[in-house]
Gaussian input, Z-matrix of N, CA and C with variables (Angstrom, degrees):
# hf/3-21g

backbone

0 1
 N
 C     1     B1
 C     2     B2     1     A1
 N     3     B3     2     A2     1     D1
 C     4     B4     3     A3     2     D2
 C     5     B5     4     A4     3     D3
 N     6     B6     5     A5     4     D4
 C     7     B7     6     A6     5     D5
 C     8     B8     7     A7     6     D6
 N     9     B9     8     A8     7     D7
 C    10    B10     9     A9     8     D8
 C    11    B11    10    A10     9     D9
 N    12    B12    11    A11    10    D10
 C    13    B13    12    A12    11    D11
 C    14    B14    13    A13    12    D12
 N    15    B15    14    A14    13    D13
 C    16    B16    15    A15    14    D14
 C    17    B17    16    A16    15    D15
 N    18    B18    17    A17    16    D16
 C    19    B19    18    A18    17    D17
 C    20    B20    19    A19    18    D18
 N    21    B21    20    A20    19    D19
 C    22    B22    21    A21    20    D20
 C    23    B23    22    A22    21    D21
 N    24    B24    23    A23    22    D22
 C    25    B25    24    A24    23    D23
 C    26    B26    25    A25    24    D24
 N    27    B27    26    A26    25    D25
 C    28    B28    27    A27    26    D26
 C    29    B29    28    A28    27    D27
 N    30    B30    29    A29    28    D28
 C    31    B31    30    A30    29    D29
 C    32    B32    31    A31    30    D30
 N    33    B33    32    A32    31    D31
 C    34    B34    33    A33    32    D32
 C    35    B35    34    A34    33    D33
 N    36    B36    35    A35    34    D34
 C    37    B37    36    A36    35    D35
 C    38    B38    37    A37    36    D36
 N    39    B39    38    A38    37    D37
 C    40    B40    39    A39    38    D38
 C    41    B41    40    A40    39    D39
 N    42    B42    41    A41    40    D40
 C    43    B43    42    A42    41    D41
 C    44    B44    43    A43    42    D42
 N    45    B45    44    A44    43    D43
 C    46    B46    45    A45    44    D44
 C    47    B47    46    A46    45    D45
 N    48    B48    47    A47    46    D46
 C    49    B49    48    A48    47    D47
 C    50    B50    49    A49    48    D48
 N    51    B51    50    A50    49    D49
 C    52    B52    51    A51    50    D50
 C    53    B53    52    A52    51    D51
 N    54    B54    53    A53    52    D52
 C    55    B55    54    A54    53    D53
 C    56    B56    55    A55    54    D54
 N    57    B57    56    A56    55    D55
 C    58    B58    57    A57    56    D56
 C    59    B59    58    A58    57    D57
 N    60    B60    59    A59    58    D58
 C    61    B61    60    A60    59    D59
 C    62    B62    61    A61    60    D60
 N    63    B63    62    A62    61    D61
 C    64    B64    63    A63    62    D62
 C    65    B65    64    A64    63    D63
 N    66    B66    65    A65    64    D64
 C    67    B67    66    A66    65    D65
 C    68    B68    67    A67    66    D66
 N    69    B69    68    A68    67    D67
 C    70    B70    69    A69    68    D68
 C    71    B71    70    A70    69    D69
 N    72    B72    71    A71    70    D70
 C    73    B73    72    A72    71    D71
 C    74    B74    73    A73    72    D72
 N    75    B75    74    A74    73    D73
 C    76    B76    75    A75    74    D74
 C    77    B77    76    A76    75    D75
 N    78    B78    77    A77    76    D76
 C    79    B79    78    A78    77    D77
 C    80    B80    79    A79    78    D78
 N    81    B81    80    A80    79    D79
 C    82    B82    81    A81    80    D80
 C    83    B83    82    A82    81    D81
 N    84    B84    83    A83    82    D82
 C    85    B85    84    A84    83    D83
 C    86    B86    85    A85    84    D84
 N    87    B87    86    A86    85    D85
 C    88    B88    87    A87    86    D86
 C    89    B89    88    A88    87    D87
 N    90    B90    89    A89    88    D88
 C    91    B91    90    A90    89    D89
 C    92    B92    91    A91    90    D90
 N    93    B93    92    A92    91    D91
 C    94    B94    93    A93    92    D92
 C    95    B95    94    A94    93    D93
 N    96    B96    95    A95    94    D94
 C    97    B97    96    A96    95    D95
 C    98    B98    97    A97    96    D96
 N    99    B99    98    A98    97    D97
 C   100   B100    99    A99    98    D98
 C   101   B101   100   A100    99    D99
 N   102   B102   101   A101   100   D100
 C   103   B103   102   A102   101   D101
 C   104   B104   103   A103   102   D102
 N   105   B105   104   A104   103   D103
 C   106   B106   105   A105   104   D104
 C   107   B107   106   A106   105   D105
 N   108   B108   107   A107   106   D106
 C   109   B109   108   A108   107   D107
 C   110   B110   109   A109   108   D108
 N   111   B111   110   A110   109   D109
 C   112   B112   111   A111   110   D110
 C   113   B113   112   A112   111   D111
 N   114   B114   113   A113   112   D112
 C   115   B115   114   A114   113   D113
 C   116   B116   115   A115   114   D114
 N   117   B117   116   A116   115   D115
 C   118   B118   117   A117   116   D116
 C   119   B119   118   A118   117   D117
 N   120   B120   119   A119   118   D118
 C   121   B121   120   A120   119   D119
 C   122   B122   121   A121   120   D120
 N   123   B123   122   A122   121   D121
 C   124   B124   123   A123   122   D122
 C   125   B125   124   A124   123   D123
 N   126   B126   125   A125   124   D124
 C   127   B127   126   A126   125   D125
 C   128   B128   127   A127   126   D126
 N   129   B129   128   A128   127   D127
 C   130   B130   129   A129   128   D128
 C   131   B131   130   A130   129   D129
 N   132   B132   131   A131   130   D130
 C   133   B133   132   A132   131   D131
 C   134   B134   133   A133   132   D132
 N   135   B135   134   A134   133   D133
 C   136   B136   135   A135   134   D134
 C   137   B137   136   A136   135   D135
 N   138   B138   137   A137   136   D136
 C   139   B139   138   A138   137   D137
 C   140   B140   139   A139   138   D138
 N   141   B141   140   A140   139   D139
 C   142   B142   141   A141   140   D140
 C   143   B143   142   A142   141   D141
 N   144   B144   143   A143   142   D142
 C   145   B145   144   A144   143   D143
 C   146   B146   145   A145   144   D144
 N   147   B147   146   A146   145   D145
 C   148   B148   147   A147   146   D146
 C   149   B149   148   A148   147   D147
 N   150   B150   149   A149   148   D148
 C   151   B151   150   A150   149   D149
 C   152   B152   151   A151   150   D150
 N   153   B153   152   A152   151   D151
 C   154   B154   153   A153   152   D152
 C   155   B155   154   A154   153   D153
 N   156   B156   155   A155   154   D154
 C   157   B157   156   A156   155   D155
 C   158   B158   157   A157   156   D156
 N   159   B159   158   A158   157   D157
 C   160   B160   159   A159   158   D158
 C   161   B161   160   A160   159   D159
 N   162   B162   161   A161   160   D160
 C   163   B163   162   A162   161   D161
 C   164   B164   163   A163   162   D162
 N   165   B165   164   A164   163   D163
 C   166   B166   165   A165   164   D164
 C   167   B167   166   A166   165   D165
 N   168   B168   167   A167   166   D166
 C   169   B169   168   A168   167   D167
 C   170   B170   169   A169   168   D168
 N   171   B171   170   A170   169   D169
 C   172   B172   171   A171   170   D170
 C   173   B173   172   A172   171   D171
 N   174   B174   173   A173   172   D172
 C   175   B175   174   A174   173   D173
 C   176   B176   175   A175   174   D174
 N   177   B177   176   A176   175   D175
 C   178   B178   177   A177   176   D176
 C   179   B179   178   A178   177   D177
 N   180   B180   179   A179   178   D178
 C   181   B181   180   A180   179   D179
 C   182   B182   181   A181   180   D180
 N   183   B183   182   A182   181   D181
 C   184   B184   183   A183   182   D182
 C   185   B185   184   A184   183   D183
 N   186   B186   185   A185   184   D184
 C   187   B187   186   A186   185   D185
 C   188   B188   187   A187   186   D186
 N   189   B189   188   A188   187   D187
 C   190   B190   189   A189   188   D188
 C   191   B191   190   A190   189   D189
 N   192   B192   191   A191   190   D190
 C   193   B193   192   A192   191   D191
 C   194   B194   193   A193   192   D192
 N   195   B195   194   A194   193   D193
 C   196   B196   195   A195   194   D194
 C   197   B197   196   A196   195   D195
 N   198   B198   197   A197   196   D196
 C   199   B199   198   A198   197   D197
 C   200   B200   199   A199   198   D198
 N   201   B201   200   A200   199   D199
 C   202   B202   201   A201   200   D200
 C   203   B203   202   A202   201   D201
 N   204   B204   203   A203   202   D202
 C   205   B205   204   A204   203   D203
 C   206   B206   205   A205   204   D204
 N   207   B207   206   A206   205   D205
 C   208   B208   207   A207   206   D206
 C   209   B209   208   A208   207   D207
 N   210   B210   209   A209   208   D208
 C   211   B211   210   A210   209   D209
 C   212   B212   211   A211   210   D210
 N   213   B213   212   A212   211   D211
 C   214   B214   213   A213   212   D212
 C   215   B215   214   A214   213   D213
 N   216   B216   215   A215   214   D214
 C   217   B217   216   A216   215   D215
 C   218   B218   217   A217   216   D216
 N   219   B219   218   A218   217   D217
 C   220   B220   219   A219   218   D218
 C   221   B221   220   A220   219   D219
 N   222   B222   221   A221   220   D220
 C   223   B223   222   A222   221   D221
 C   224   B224   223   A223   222   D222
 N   225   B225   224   A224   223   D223
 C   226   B226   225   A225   224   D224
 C   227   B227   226   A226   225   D225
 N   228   B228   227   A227   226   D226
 C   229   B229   228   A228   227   D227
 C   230   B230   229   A229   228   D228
 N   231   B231   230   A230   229   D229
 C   232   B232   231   A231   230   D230
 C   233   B233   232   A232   231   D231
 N   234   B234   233   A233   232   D232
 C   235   B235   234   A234   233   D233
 C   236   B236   235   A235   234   D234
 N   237   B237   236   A236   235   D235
 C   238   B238   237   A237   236   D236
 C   239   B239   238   A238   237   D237
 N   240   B240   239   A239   238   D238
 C   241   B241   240   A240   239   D239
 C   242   B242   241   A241   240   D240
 N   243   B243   242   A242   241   D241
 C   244   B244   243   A243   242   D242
 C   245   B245   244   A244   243   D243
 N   246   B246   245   A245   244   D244
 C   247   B247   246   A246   245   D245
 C   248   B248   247   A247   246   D246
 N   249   B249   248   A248   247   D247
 C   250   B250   249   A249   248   D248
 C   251   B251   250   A250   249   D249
 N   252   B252   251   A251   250   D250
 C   253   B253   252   A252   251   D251
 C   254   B254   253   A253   252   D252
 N   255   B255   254   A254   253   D253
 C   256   B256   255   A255   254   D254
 C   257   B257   256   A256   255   D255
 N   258   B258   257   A257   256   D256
 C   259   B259   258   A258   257   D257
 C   260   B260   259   A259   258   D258
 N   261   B261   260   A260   259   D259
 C   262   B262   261   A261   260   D260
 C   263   B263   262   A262   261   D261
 N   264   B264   263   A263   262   D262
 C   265   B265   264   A264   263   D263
 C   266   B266   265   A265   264   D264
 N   267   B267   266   A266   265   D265
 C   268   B268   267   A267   266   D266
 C   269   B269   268   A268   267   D267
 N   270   B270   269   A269   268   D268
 C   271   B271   270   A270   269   D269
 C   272   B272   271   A271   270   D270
 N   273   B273   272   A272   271   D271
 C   274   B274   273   A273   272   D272
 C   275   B275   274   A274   273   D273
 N   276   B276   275   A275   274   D274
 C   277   B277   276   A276   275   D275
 C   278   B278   277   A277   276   D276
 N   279   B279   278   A278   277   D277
 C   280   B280   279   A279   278   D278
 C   281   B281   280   A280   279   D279
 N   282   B282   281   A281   280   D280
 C   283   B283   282   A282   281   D281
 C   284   B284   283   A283   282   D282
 N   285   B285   284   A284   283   D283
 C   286   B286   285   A285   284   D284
 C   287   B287   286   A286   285   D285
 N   288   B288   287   A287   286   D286
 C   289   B289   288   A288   287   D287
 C   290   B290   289   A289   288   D288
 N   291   B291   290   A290   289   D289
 C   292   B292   291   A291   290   D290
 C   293   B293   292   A292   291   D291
 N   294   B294   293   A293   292   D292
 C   295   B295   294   A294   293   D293
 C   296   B296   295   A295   294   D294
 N   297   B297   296   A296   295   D295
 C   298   B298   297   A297   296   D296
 C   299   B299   298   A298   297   D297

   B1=1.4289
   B2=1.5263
   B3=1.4098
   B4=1.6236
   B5=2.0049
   B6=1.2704
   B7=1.3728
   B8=1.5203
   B9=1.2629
   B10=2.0215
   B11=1.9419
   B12=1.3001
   B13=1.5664
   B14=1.4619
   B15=1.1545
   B16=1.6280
   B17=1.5738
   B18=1.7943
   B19=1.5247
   B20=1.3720
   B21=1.5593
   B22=1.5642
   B23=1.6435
   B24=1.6156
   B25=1.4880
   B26=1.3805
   B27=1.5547
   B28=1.4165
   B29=1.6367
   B30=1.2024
   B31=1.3766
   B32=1.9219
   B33=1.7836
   B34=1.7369
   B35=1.7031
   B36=1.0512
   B37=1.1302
   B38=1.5357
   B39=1.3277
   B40=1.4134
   B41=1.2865
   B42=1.2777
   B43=1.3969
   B44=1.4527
   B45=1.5502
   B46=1.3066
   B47=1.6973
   B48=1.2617
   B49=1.7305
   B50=1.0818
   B51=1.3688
   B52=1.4635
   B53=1.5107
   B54=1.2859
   B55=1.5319
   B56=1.0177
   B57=1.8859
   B58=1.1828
   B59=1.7298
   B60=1.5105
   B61=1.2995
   B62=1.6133
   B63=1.4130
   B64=1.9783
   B65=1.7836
   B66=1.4860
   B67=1.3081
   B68=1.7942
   B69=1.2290
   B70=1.9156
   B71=1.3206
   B72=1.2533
   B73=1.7696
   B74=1.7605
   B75=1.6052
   B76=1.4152
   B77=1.6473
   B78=1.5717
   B79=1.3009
   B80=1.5903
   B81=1.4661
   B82=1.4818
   B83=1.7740
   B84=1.7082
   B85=1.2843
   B86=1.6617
   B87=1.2036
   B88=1.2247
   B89=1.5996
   B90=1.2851
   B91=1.5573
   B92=1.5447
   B93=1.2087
   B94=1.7300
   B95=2.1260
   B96=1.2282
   B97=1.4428
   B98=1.7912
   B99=1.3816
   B100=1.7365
   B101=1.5285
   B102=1.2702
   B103=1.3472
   B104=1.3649
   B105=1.2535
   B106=1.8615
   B107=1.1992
   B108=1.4305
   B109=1.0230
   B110=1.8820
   B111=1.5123
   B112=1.3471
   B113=1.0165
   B114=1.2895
   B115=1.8812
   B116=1.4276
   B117=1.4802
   B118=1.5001
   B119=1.6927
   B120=1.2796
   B121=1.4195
   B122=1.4966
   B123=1.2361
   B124=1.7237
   B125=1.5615
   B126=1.1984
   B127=1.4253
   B128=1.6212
   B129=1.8365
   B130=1.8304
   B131=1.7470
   B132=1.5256
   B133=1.4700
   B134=1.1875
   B135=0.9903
   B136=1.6742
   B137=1.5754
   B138=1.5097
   B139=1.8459
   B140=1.7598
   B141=1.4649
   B142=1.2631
   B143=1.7593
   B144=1.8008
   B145=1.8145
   B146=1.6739
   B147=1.5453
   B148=1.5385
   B149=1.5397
   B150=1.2994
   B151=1.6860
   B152=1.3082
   B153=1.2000
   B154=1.1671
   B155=1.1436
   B156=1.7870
   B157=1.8375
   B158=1.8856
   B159=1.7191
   B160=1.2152
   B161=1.6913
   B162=1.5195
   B163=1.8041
   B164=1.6772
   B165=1.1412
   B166=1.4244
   B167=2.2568
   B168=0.9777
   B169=1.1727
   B170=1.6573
   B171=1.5726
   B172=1.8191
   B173=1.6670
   B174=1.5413
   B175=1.4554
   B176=1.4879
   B177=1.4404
   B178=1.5251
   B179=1.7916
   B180=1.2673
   B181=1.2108
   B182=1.2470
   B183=1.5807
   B184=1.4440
   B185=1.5089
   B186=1.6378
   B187=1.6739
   B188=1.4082
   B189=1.6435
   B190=1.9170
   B191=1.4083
   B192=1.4178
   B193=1.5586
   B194=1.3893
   B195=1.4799
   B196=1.6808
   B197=1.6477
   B198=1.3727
   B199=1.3217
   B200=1.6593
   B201=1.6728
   B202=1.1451
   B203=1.7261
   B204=1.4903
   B205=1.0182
   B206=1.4920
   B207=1.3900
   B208=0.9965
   B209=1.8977
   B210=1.3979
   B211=1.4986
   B212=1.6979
   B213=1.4984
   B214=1.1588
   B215=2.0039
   B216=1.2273
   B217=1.3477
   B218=1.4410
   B219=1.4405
   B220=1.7714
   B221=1.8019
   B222=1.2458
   B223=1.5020
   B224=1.7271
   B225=1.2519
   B226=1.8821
   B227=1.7871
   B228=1.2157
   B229=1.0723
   B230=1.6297
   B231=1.1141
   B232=1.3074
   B233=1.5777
   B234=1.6280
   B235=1.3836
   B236=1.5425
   B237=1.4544
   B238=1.6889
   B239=1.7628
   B240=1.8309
   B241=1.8278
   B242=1.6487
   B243=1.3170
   B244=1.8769
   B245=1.0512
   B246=1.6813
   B247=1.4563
   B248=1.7312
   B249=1.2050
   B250=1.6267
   B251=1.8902
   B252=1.1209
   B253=1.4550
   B254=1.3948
   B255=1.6348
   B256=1.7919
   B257=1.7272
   B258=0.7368
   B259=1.6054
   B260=2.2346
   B261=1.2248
   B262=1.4766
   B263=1.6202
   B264=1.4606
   B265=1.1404
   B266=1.6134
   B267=1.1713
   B268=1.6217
   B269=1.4375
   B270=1.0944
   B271=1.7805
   B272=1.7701
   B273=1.7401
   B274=1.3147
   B275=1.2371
   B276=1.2575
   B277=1.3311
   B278=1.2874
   B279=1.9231
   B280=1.6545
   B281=1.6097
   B282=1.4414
   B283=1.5273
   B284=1.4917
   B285=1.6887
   B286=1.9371
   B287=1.3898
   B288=1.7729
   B289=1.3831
   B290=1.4881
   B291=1.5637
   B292=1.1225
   B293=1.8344
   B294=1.5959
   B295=1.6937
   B296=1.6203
   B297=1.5941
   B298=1.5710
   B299=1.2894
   A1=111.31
   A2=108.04
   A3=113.83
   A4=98.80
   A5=127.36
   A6=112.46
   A7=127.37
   A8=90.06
   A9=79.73
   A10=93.88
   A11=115.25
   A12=107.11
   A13=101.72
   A14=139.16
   A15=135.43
   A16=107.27
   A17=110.67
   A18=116.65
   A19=112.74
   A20=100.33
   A21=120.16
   A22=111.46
   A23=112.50
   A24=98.82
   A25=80.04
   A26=114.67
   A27=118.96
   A28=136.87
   A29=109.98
   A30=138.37
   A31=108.26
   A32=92.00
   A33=121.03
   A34=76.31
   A35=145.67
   A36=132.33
   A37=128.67
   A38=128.44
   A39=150.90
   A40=108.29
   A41=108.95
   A42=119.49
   A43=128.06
   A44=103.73
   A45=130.37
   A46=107.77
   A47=93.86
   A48=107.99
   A49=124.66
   A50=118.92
   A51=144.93
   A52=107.22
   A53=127.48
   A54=141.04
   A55=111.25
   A56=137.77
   A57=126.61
   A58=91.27
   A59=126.84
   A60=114.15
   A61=94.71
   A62=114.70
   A63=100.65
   A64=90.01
   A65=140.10
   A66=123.14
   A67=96.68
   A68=113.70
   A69=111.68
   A70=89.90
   A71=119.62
   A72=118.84
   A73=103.94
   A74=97.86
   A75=110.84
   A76=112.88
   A77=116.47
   A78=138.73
   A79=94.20
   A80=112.54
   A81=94.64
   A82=95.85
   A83=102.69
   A84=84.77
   A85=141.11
   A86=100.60
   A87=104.90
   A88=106.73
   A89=125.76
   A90=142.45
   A91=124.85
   A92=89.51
   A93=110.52
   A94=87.11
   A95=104.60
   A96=118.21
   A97=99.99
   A98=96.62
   A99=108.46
   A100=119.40
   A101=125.48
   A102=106.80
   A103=119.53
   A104=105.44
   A105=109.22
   A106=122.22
   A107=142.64
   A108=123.78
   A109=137.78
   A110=118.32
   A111=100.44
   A112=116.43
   A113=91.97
   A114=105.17
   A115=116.93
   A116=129.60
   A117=115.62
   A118=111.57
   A119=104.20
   A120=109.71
   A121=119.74
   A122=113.33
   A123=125.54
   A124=106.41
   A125=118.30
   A126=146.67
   A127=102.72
   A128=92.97
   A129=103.17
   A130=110.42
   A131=100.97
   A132=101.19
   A133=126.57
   A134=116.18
   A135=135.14
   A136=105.02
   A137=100.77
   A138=104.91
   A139=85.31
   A140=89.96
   A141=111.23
   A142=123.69
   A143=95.24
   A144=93.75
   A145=82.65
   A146=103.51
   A147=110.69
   A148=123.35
   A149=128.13
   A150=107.59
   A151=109.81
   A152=116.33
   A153=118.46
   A154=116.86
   A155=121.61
   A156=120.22
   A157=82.21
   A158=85.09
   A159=113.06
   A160=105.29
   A161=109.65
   A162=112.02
   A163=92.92
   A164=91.68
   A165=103.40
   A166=91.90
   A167=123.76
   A168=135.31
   A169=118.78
   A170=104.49
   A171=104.53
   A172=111.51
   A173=104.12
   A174=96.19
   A175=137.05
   A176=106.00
   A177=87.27
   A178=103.07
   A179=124.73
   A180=128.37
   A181=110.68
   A182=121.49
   A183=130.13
   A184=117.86
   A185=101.85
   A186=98.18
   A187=127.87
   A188=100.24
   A189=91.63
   A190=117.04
   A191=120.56
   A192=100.48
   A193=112.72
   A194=122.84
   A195=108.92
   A196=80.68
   A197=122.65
   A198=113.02
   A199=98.91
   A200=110.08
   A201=126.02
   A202=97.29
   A203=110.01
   A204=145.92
   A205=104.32
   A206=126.33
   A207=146.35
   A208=99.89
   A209=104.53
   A210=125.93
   A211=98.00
   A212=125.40
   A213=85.95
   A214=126.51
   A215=110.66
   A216=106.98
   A217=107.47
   A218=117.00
   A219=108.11
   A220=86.99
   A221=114.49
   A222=100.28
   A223=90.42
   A224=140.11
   A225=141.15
   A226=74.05
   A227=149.85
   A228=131.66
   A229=104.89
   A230=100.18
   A231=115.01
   A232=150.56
   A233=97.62
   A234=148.48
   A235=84.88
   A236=111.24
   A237=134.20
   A238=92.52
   A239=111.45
   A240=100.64
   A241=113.06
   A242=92.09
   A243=77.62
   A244=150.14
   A245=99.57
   A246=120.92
   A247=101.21
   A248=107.95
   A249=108.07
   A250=105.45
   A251=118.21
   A252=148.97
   A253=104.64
   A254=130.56
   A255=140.48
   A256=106.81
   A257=144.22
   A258=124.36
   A259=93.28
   A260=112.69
   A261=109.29
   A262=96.49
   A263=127.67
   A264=130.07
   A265=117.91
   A266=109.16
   A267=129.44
   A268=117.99
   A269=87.56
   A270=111.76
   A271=95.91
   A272=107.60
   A273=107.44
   A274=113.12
   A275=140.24
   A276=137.32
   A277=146.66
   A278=77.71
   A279=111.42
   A280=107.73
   A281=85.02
   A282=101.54
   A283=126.98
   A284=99.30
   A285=105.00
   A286=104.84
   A287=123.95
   A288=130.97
   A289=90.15
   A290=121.48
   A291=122.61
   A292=130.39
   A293=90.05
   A294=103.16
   A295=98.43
   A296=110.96
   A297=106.62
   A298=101.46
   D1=-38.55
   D2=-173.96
   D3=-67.09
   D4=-34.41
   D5=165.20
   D6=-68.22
   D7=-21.13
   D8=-175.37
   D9=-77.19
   D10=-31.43
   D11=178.71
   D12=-73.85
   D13=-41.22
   D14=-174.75
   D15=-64.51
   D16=-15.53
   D17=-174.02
   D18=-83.90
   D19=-43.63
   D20=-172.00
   D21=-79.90
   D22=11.15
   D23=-155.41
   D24=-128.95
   D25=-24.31
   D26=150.66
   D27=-72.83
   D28=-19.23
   D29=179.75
   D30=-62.22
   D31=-44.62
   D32=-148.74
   D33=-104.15
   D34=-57.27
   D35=178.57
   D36=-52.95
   D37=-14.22
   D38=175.67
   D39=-88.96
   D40=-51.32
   D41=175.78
   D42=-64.49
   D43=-20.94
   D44=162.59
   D45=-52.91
   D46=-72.48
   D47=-173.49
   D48=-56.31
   D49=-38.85
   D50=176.39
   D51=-61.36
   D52=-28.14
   D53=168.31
   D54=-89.91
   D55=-27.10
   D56=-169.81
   D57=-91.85
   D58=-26.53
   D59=-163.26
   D60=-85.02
   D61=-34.47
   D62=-165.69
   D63=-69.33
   D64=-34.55
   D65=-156.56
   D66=-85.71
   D67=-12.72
   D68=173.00
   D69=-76.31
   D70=-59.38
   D71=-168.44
   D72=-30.57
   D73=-62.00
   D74=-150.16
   D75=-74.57
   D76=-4.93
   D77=-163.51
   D78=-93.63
   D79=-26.84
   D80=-153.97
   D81=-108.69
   D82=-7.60
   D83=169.70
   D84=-111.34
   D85=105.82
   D86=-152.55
   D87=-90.83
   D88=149.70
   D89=174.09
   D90=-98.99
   D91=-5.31
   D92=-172.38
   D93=-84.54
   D94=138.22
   D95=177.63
   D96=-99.23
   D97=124.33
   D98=173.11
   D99=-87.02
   D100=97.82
   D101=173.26
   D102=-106.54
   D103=141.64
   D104=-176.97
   D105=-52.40
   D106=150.87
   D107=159.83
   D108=-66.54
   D109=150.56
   D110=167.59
   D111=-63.74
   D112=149.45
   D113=170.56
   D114=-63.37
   D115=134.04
   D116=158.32
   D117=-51.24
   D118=152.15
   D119=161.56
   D120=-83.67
   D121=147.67
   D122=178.92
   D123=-53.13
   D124=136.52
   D125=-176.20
   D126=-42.67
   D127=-43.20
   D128=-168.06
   D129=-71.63
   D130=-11.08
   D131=179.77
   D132=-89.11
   D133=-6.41
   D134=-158.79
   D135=-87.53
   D136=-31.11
   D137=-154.92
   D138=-96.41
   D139=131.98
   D140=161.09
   D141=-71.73
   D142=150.77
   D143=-160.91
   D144=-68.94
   D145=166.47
   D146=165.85
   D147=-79.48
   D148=-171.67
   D149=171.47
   D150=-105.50
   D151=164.29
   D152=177.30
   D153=-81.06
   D154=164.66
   D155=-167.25
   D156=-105.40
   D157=149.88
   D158=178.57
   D159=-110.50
   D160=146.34
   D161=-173.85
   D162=-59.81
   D163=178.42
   D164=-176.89
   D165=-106.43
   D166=178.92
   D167=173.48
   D168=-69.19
   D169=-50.19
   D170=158.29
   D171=-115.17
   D172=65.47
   D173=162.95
   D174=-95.06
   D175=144.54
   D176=-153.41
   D177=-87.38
   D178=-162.21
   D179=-166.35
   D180=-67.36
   D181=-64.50
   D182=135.28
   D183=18.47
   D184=-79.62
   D185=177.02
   D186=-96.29
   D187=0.92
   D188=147.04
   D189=-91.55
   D190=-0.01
   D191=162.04
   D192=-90.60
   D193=10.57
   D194=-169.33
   D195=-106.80
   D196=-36.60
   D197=-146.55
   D198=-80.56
   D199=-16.72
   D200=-174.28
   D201=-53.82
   D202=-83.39
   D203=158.43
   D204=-0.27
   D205=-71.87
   D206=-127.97
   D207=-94.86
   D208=-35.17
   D209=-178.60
   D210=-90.37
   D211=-44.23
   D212=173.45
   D213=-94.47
   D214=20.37
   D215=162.46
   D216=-79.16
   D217=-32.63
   D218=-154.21
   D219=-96.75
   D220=-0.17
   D221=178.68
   D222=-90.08
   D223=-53.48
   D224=-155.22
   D225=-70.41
   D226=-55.62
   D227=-130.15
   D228=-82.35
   D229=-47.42
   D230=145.79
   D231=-1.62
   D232=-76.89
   D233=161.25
   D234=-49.04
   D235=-97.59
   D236=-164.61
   D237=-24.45
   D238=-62.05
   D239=-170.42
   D240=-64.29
   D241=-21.52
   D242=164.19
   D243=-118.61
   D244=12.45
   D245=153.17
   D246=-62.15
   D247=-43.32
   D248=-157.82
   D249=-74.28
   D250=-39.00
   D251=166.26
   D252=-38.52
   D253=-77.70
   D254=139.13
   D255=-31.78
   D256=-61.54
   D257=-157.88
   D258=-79.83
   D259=-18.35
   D260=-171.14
   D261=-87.62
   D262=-31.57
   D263=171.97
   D264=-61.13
   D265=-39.74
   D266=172.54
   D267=-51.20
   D268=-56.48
   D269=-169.99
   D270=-62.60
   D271=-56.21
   D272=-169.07
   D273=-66.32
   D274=-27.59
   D275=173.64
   D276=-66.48
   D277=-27.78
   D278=156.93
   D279=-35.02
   D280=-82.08
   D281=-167.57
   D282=-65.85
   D283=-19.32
   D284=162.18
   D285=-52.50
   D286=-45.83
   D287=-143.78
   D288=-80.14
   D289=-48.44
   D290=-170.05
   D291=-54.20
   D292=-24.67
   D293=-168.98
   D294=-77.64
   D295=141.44
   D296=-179.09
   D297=-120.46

């Protein structure tokens, strides 16, 4: 009698495991698709370029060389944050596309 209980206590113990391994199995396989999140974009991309200054009606030479001046720094500077803005978008999409 003491084996059929040493059988059944072995029987119930298998049966144990055999339920803990199919419900790990069945936990890990999931059908649901994970996708990463987007990235925020960089702070520097966000800000809009400024406008450019227009001559005034009697401006003298003076202030078309400052205003000259003055429009084409804030235009390259410009340029440069959104060259940099496009190549960070590039890069990031890369690696969105890449993740499976």
């Amino acid at each position: 009698m003491n084996e059929r209980r040493e059988g059944a206590g072995s029987f119930v113990l298998v049966a144990l495991v055999l339920v803990f391994v199919l419900a790990m199995l069945m936990g890990c396989s999931t059908t649901v698709p994970v996708k990463p999140k987007w990235p925020d974009p960089p702070k520097y991309g966000l800000k809009p370029c400024p406008q450019l200054l227009k001559l005034r009606e009697d401006a003298k030479l003076s202030d078309v060389a400052g205003t000259v001046i003055y429009n084409y720094s804030t235009y390259y500077e410009c340029a440069v944050r959104n060259d940099a803005w496009i190549e960070w978008y590039h890069v990031q999409k890369h690696i969105y596309e890449g993740v499976k």
